[in-house]
C-alpha positions as CSV (number, residue, x, y, z in Angstrom):
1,X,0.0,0.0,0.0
2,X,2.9,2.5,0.7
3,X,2.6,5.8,2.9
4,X,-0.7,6.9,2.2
5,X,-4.1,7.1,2.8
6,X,-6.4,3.7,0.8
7,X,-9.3,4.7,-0.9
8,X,-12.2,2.8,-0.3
9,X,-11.3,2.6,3.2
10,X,-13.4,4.5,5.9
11,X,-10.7,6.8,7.6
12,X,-9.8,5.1,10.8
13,X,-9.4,1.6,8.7
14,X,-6.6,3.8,6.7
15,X,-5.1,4.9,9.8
16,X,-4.7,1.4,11.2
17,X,-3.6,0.3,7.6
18,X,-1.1,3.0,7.4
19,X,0.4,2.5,10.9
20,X,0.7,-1.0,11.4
21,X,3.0,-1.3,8.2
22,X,5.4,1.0,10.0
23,X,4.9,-0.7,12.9
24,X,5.9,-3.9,11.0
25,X,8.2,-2.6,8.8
26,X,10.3,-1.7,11.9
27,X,9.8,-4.9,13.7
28,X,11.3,-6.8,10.6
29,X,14.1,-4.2,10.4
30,X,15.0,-4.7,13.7
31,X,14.9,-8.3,13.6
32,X,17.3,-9.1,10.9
33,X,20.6,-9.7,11.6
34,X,22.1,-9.0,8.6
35,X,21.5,-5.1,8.8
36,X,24.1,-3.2,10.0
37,X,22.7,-1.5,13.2
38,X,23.2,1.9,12.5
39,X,21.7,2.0,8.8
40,X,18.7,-0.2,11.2
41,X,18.5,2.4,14.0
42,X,18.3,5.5,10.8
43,X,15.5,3.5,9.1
44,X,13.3,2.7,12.5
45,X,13.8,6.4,14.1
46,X,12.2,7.2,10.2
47,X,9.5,4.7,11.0
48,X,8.4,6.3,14.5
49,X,8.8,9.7,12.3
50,X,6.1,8.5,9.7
51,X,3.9,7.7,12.5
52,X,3.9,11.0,14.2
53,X,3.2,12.4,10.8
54,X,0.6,10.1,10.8
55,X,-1.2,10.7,14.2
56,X,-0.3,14.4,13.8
57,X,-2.4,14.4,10.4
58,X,-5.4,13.2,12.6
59,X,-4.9,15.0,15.9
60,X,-7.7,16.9,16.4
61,X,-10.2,13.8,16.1
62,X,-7.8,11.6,17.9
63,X,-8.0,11.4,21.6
64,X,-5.1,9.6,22.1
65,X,-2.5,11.8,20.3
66,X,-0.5,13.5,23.3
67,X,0.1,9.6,24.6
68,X,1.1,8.1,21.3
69,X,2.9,11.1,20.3
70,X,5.1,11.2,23.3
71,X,5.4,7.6,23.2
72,X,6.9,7.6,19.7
73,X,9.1,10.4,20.5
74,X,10.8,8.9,23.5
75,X,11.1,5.8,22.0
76,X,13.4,7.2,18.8
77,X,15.1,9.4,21.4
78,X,16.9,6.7,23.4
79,X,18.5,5.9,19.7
80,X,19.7,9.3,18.8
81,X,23.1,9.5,20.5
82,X,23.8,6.0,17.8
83,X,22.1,8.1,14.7
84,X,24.0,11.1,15.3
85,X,27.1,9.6,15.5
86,X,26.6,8.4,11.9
87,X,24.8,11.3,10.5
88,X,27.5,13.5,11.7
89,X,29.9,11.5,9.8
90,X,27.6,11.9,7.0
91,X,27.7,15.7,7.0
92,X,31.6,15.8,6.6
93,X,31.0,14.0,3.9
94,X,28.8,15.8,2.0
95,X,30.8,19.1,3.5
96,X,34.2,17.7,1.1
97,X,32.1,16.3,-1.8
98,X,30.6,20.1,-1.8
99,X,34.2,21.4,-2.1
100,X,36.0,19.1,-4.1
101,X,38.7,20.3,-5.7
102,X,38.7,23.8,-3.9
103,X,40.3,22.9,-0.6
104,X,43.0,20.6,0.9
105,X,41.2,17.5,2.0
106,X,43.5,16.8,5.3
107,X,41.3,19.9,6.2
108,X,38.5,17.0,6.8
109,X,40.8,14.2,7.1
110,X,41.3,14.5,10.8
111,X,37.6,15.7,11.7
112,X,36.2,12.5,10.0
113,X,39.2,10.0,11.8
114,X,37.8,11.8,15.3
115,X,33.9,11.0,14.4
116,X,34.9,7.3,13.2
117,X,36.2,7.0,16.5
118,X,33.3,8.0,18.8
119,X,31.0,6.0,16.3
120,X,33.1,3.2,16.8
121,X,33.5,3.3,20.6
122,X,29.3,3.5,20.8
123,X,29.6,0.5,18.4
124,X,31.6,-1.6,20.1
125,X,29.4,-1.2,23.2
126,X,27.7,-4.3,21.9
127,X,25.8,-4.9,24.7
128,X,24.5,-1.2,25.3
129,X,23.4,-1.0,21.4
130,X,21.7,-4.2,21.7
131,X,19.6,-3.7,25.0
132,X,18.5,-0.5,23.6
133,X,17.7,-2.3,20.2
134,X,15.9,-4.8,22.2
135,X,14.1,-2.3,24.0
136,X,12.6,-0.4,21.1
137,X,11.4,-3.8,19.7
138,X,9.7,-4.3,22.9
139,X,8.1,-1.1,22.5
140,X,7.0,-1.6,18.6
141,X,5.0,-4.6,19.5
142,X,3.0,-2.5,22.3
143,X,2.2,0.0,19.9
144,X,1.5,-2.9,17.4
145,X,-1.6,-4.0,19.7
146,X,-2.7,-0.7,20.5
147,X,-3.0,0.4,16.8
148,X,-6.4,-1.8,16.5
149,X,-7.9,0.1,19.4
150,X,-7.4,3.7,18.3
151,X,-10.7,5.6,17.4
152,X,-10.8,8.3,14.8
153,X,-13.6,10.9,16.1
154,X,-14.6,12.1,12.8
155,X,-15.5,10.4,9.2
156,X,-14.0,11.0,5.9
157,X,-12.0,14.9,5.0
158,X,-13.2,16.0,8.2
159,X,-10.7,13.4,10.1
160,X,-7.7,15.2,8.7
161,X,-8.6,18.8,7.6
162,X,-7.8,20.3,10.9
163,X,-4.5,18.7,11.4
164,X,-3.3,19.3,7.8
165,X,-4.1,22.8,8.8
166,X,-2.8,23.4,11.7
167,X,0.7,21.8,10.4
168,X,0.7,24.2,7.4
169,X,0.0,27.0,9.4
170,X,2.6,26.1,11.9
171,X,5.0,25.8,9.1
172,X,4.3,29.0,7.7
173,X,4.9,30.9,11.0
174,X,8.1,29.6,11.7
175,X,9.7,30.2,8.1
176,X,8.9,34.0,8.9
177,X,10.5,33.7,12.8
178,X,13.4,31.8,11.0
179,X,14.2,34.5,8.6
180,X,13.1,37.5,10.6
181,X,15.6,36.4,13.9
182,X,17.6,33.1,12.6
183,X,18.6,30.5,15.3
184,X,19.4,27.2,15.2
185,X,16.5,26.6,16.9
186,X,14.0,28.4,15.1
187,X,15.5,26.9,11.6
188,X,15.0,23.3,13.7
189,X,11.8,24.0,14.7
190,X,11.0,24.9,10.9
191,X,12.5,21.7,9.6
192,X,10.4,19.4,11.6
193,X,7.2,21.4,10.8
194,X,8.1,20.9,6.9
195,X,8.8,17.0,7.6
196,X,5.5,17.0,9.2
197,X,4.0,18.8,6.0
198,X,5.8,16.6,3.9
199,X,4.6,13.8,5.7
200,X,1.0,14.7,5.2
201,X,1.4,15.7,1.4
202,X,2.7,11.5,1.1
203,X,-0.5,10.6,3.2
204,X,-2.7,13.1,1.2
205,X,-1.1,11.8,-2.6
206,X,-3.9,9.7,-4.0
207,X,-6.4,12.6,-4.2
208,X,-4.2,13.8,-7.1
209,X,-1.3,12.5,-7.4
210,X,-0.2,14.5,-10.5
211,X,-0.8,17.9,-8.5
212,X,0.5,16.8,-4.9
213,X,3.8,15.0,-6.6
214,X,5.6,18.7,-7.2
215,X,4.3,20.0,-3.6
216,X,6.0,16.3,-2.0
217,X,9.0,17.0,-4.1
218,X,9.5,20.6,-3.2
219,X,9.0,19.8,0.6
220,X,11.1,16.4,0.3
221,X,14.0,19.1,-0.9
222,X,13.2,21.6,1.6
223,X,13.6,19.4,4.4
224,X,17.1,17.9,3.2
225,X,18.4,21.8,3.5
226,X,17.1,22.4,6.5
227,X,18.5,18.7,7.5
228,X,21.9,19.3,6.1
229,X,22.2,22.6,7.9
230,X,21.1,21.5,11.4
231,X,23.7,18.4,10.6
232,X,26.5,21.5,10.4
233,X,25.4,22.6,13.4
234,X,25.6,19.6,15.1
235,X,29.3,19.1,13.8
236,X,29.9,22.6,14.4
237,X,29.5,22.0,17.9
238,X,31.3,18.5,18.5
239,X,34.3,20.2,17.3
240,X,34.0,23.6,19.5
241,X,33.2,21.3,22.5
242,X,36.8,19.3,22.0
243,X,38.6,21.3,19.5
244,X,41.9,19.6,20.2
245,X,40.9,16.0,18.7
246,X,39.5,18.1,15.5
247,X,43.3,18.9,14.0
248,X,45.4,21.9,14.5
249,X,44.3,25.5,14.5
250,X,44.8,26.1,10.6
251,X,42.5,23.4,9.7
252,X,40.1,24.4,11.9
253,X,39.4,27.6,11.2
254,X,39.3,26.6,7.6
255,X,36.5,24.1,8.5
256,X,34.4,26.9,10.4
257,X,34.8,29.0,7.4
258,X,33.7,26.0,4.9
259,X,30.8,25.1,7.8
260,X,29.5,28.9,7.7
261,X,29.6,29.6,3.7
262,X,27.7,26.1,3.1
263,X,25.0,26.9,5.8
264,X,24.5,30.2,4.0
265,X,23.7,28.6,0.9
266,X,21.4,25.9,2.6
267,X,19.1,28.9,4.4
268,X,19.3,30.8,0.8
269,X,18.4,27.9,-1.2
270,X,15.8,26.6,2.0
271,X,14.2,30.6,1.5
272,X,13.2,30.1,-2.0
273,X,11.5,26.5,-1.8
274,X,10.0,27.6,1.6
275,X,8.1,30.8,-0.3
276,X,6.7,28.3,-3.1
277,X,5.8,25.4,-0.6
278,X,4.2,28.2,1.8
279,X,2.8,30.4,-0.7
280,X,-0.8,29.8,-0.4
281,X,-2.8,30.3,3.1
282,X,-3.7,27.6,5.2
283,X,-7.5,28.0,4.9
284,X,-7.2,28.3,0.9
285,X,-5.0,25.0,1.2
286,X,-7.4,23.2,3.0
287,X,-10.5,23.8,1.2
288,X,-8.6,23.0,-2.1
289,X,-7.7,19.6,-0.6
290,X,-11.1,19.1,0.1
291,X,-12.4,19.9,-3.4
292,X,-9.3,17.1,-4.0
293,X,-10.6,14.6,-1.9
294,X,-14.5,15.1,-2.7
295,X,-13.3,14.3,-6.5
296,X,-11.3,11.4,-5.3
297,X,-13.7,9.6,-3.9
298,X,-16.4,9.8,-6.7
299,X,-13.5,8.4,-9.0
């Protein structure tokens, strides 16, 4: 079925539908061996994602949102110190593809033998990675048998208008706070509302698939800038907080200066897809996704 809402399906059969294939998906993922665990931890922390995109579309009509939600939350939260330590990694990566051929690479060379380290030394804690692996599964299979009992309050467009507006509007607001007084924080809090949107938009694509594919691709691209640029920060800050470990003085200051120009371009480039994914007002959006899903369903 994939990541979105099944036609023919009242709404909270969709729900169900939707959630307990991430709630599956995530239970195989976790139970084969085979996977490397940190690509495993990335792809379940995505799973409990999906799902708070999923109970966030239908909040207003679901009573048990603020349970669920901080459920799912906590539960991806006891894996993130293991994520980051990849994803850093990640971001120096894309850091020296970005500036290939423009600066010496022992610039990075040090930086990314210091973050192979500390991913190694969490890795090598066998026993810590798997009790928290085994701990999260534990948790998946709860949420597995609560799935069949949550209740959707309302029927049909009505189940997710409110939400999808709320989101949007949400969104809106902090793309002006971002821009009008940046902040790591603000630009964080902006990126999560877009995943959230683009979350929705992949929940929302069967009423026209055609129309919502550029908005899915505009916010799926919006949310890797904002991504990459919180992943800088994160970096940034590993290296402040032990400098010495990070090469000598030279390279460093070379790598805050790379670090600063390349989140520059991110917020420039994440200014223009934010205007055209935010362009229209929430209420507008709404009642046009309604017109959407009134045509769907007499398809």
């Amino acid at each position: 079925m994939g990541y979105q809402l099944e036609k023919g399906k009242n709404i909270e059969d969709a729900v169900h539908s939707v959630a307990e294939e991430q709630v599956i998906k995530a239970i195989d993922e976790l139970r084969d061996l085979a996977l490397d665990p940190h690509p495993t931890v990335h792809q379940v922390r995505k799973r409990c994602k999906k799902l708070r995109g999923l109970i966030r579309l239908i909040r207003p009509t679901f009573d048990a949102y603020r349970q669920e939600n901080v459920f799912l939350r906590d539960a991806a939260r006891e894996l993130s110190s293991i994520r980051d330590a990849q994803s850093i990694i990640e971001s120096v990566d894309s850091l020296q593809t970005y500036y290939a051929g423009q600066v010496d690479e022992r610039v990075f060379h040090k930086v990314r033998q210091e973050l192979i380290a500390r991913r190694q030394r969490i890795t090598d804690d066998q026993e810590d990675m798997d009790q928290r692996l085994e701990i999260f599964l534990g948790k998946m299979h709860k949420l597995e048998h609560r799935i069949e009992e949550w209740q959707v309050n309302e029927e049909g467009y009505a189940a997710v208008a409110d939400g999808l507006r709320k989101t949007f509007r949400r969104g809106r607001k902090y793309f002006s706070r971002a821009y009008l007084s940046p902040s790591t924080e603000r630009f964080h809090e902006w990126r999560k509302l877009v995943k959230y949107h683009w979350y929705h938009l992949r929940l929302l694509h069967g009423i026209w698939p055609e129309m919502l594919t550029v908005q899915e691709e505009t916010a799926d691209k919006l949310a890797d800038a904002l991504g990459d640029d919180h992943d800088l920060d994160v970096l940034l800050t590993t290296v402040l907080t032990t400098p010495d470990a990070f090469g000598d003085d030279r390279q460093r200051q070379v790598l805050y200066g790379l670090i600063d120009r390349r989140r520059h371009s991110l917020r420039t480039d994440a200014r223009l897809l934010g205007t055209y994914l935010f362009a229209e007002k929430p209420g507008s959006q709404v009642r046009r996704f309604g017109t959407y899903w009134e045509m769907w369903q007499k398809q």
